[in-house]
C-alpha positions in Angstrom: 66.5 71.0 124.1 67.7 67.4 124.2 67.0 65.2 121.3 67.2 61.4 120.7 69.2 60.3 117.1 65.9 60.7 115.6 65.3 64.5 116.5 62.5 63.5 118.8 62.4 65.5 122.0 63.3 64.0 125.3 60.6 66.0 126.7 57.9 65.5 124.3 58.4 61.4 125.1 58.2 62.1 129.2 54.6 64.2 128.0 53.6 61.4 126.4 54.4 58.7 129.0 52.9 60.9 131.9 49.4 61.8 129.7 49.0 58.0 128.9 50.1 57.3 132.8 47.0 59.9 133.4 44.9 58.3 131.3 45.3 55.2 132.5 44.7 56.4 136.1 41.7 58.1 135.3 40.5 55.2 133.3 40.8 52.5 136.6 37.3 53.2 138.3 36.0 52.9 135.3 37.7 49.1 134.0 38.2 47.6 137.2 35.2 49.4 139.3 37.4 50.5 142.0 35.1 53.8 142.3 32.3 51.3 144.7 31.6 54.0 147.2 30.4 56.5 144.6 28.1 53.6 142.9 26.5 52.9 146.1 25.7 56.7 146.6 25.3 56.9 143.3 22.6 54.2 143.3 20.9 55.2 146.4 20.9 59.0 145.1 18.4 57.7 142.0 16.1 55.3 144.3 15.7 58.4 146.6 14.6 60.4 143.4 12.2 57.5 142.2 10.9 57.2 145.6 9.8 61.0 146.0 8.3 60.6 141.9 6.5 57.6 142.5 5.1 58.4 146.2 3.6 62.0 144.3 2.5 59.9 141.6 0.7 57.6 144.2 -0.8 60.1 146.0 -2.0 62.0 143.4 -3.7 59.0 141.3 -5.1 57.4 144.5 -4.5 54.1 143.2 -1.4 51.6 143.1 2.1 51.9 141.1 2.9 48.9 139.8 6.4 49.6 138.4 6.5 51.1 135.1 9.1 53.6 135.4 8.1 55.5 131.3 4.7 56.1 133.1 6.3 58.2 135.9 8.6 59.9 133.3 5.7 60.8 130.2 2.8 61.8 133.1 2.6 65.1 133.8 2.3 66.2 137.5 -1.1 66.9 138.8 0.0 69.9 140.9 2.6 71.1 138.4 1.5 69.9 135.0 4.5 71.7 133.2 6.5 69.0 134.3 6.8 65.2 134.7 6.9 62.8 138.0 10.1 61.4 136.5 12.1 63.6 134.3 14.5 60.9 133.3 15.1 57.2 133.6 17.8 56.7 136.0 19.8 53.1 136.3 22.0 51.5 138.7 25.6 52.8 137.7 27.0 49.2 138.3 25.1 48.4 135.1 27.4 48.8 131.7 24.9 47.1 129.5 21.5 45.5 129.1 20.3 48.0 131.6 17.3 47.0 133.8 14.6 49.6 136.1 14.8 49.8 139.1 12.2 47.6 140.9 9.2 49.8 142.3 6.0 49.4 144.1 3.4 52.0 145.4 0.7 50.8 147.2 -2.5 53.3 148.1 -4.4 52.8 151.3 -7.4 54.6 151.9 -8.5 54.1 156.0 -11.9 54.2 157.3 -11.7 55.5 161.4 -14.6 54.6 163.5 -16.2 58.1 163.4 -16.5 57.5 159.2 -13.5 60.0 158.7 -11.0 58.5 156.1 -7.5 58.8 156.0 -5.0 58.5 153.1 -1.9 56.5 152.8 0.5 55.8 150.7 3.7 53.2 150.7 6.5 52.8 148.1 9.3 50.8 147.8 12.7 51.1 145.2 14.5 48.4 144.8 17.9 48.1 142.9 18.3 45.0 140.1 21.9 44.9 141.2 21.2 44.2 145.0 22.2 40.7 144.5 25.8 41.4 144.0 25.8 44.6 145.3 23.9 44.3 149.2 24.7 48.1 150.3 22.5 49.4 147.4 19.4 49.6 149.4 17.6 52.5 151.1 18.2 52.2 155.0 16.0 53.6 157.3 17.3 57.0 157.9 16.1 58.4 154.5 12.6 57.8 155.5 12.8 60.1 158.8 12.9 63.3 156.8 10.2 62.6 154.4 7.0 62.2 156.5 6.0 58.7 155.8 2.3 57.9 156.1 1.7 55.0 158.5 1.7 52.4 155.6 5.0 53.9 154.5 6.6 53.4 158.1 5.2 49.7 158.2 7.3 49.0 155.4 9.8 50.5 156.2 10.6 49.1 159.3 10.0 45.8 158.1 12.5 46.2 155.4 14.8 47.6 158.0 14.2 44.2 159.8 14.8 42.2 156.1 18.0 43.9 156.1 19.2 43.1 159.7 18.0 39.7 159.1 20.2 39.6 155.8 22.9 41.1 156.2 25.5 40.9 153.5 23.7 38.3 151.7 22.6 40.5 148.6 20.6 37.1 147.3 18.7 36.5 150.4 18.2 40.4 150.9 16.3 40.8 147.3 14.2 37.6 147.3 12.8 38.5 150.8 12.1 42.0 149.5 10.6 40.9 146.4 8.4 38.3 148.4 7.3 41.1 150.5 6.2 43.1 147.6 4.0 40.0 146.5 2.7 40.0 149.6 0.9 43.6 149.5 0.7 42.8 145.6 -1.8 39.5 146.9 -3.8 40.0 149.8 -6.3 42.7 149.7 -6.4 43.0 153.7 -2.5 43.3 153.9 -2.5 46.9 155.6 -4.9 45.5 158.0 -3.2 42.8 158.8 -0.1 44.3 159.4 -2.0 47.4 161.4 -3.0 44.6 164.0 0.1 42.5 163.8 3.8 44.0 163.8 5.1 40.8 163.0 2.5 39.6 160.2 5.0 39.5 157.3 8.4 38.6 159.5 7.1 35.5 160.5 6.0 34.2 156.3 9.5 36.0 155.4 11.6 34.3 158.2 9.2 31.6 159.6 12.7 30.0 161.2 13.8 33.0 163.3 9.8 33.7 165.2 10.2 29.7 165.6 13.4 29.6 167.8 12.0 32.6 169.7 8.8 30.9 170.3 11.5 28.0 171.7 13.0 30.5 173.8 10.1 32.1 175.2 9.0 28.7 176.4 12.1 27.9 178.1 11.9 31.4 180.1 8.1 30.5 181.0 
């Protein structure tokens, strides 16, 4: 075995160097957040799982979810009361410290037809606190196809899909509209019927700039 002047073996100095070289390694996605595809799936993974808990939750109270995630997490379920909506807070793995909830909204809708039947709906939206440096944490559309979305669920989500389209990248933008959005349900006690008759009832408060330069356009072609 070769040794140094010292009696220290050559080999047990290449260990070391290659164990702290491993470490190191291992240690990047953690330091320098090079890991950003696993965050996003990560983050979209959890708003999935509060979606599903707080769409139960709001179809089993009947009534409206107004974010506090510890209520989902200490309620018991109503068709499975040995367990809990939530069974764990989840946060946004871009978050190191002072962790924040996610943002979340359920809105109930019960619907009177003509012939006096009713009909239940129910609408939630996740929302991650990190969306404003982080755009691609946000639920896209495709999620929703599998689930079964009431008819309020596939108003909103088409008109976040059109948020998203007409936000881009812009992770700022993106949040603010979705958070005025969520007001917007929050306020108005007709919102569902409003948006039942009217596709375009929330675009045109959220982007009033984009409905204008069609309403230009559709003049000119007239």
């Amino acid at each position: 075995m070769l040794l140094n002047n010292k009696g220290i073996s050559v080999y047990w100095i290449l260990s070391a160097i290659l164990f702290v070289g491993l470490i190191f390694i291992l240690a990047l996605p953690h330091f320098f957040n090079l890991d950003t595809e696993k965050n996003i799936d990560d983050c979209t993974n959890n708003m999935k799982v509060i979606w599903v808990a707080t769409s139960d939750y709001v179809a089993d109270t009947r009534a409206d979810f107004g974010g506090d995630l510890n209520l989902l997490t200490r309620t018991k379920k109503k068709q499975d009361p040995k367990n809990v909506y939530l069974p764990e807070k989840l946060f946004c793995p871009e978050q190191d410290k002072n962790k924040q909830d996610y943002i979340v909204y359920g809105k109930f809708v019960e619907d009177f037809l003509e012939t006096g039947e009713s009909r239940i709906h129910t609408g939630v939206i996740v929302l991650c606190p990190e969306l404003i440096r982080h755009n691609k944490h946000f639920l896209d559309k495709a999620f929703y196809e599998n689930m079964s979305p009431s008819l309020l669920q596939n108003y909103m989500v088409d008109d976040l899909d059109y948020i998203d389209q007409q936000t881009k990248s812009d992770g700022e933008r993106k949040y603010q509209c979705v958070m005025d959005y969520i007001n917007m349900w929050k306020s108005d006690k007709d919102a569902f019927a409003k948006r039942k008759a009217d596709t375009n009832h929330f675009r045109r408060q959220l982007f009033p700039d984009a409905f204008q330069n069609q309403n230009i356009v559709d003049d000119f072609n007239f």
